[in-house]
KOLDO-973844 format. One record per residue: residue in one letter; x, y, z of N, C-alpha, C in turn. Coordinates in steps of 0.05 Angstrom, whole numbers, always signed. Atoms other than C-alpha are relative to their C-alpha. Layout:
REM KOLDO-973844
+-----+--------+--------+--------+--------+--------+--------+--------+--------+--------+
| res |   n_px |   n_py |   n_pz |  ca_px |  ca_py |  ca_pz |   c_px |   c_py |   c_pz |
+-----+--------+--------+--------+--------+--------+--------+--------+--------+--------+
|   A |      X |      Y |      Z |      X |      Y |      Z |      X |      Y |      Z |
...
+-----+--------+--------+--------+--------+--------+--------+--------+--------+--------+
***
This chain:
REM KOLDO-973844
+-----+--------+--------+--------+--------+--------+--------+--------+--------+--------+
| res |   n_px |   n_py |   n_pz |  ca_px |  ca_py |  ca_pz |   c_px |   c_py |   c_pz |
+-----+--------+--------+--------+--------+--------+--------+--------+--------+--------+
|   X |    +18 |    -15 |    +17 |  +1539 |   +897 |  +2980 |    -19 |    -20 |    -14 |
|   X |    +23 |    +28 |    +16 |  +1476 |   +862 |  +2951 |     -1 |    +10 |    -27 |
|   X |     +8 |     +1 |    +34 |  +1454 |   +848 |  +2877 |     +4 |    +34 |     -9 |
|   X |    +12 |    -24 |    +12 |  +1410 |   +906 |  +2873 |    +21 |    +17 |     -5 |
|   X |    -17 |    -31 |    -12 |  +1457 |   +966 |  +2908 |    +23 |     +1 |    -22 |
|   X |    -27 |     +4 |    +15 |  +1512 |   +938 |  +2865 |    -11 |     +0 |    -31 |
|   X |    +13 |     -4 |    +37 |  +1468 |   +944 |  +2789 |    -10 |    +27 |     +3 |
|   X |    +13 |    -22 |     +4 |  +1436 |  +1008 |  +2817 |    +26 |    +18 |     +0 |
|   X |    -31 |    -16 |     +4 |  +1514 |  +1038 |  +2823 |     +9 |     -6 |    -24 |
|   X |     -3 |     +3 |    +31 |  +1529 |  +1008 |  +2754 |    -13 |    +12 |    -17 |
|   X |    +18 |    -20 |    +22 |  +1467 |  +1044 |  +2722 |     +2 |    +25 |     +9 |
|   X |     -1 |    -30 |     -3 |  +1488 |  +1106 |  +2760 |    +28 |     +1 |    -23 |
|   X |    -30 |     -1 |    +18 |  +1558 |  +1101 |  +2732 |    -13 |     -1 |    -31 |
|   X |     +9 |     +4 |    +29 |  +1534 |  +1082 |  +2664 |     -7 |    +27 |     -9 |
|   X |    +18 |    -32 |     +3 |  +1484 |  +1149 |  +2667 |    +18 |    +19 |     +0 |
|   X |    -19 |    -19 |     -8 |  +1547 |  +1193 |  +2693 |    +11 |     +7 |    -36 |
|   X |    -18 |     +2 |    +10 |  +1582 |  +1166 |  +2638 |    -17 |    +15 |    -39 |
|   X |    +23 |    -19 |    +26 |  +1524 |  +1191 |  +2574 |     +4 |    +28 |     +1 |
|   X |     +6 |    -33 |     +7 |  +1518 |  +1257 |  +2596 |    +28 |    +15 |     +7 |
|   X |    -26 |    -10 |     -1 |  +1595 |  +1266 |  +2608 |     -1 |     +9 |    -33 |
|   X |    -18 |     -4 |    +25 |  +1600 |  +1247 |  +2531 |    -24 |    +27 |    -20 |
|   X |    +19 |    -15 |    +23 |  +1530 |  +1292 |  +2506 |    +26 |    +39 |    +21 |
|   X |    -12 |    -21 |     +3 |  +1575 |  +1357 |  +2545 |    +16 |     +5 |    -17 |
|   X |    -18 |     -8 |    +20 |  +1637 |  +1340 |  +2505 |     -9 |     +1 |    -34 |
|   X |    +17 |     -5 |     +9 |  +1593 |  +1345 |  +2453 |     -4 |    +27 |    -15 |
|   X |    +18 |    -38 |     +3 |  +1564 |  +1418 |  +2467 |    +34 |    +14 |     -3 |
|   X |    -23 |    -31 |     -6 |  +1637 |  +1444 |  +2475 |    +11 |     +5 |    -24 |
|   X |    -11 |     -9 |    +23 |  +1651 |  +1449 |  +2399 |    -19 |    +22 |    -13 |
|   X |     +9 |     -8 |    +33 |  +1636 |  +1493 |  +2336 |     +2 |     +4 |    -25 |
|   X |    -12 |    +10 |    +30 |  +1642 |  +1498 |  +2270 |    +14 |    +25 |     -8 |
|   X |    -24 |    -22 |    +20 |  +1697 |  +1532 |  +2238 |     -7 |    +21 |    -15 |
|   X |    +13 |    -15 |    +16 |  +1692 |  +1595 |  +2212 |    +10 |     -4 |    -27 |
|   X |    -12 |     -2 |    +10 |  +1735 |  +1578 |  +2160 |     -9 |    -26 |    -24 |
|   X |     +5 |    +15 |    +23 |  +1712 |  +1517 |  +2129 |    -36 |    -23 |    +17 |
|   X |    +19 |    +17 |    -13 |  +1656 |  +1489 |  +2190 |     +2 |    -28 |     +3 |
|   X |     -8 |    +21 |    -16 |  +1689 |  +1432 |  +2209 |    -10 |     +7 |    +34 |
|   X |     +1 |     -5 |    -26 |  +1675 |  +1422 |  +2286 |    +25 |     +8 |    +16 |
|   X |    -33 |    -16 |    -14 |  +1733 |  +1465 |  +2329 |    -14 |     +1 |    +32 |
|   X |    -16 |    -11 |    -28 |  +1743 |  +1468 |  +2404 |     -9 |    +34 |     +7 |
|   X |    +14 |    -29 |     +4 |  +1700 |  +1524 |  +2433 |    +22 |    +19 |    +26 |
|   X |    -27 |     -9 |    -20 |  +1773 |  +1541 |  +2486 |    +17 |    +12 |    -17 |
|   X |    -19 |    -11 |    +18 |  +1807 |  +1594 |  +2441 |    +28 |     -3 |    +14 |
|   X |    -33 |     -5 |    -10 |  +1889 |  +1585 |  +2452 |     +0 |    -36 |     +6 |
|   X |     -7 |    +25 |     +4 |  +1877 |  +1510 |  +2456 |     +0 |    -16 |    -23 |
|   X |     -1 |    +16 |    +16 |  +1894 |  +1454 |  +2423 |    -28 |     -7 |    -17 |
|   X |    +19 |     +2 |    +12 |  +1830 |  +1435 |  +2402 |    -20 |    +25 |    -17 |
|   X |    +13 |    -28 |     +8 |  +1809 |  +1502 |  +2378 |    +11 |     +4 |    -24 |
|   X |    -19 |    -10 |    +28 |  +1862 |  +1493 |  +2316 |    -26 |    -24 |    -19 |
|   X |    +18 |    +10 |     +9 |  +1813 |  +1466 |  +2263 |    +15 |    -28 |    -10 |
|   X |    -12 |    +22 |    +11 |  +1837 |  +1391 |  +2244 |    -11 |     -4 |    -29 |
|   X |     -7 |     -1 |    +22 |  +1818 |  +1398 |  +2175 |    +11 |    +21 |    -15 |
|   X |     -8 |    -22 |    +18 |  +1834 |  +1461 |  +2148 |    +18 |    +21 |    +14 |
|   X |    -20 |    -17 |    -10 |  +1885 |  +1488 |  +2195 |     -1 |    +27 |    +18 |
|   X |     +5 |    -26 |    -20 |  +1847 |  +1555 |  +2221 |    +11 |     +0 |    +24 |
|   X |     -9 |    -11 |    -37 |  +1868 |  +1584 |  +2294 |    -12 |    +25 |     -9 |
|   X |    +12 |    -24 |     -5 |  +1840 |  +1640 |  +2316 |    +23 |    +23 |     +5 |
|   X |    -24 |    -18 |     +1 |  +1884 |  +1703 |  +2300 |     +3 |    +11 |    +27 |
|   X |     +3 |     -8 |    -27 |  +1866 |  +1723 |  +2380 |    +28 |    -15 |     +8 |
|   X |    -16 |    +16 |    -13 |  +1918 |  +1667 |  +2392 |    +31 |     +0 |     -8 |
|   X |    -24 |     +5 |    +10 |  +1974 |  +1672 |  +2351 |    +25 |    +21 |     +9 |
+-----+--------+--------+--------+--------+--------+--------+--------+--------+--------+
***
């Protein structure tokens, strides 16, 4: 593999790796409860609010 092929697969990887982290990102919202950021997957873990405890009564 030459120089280039081998920095132009590093700056793909690199690029992959940005807009992996701007989705996880998009997949929150804010709590109705106090607007902390929550986990937009009701019944998961991340959906329980880590400061103020909410869950969504759908889940319980």
């Amino acid at each position: 593999m030459t120089k280039q092929k081998m920095n132009n697969l590093i700056a793909l990887v690199f690029k992959q790796g940005k807009d992996n982290s701007k989705l996880s990102k998009s997949k929150t919202q804010p709590c109705p409860q106090c607007g902390y950021p929550i986990g937009i997957i009701s019944g998961s873990n991340e959906a329980i609010c880590k400061n103020c405890g909410f869950k969504d009564p759908c889940c319980e």
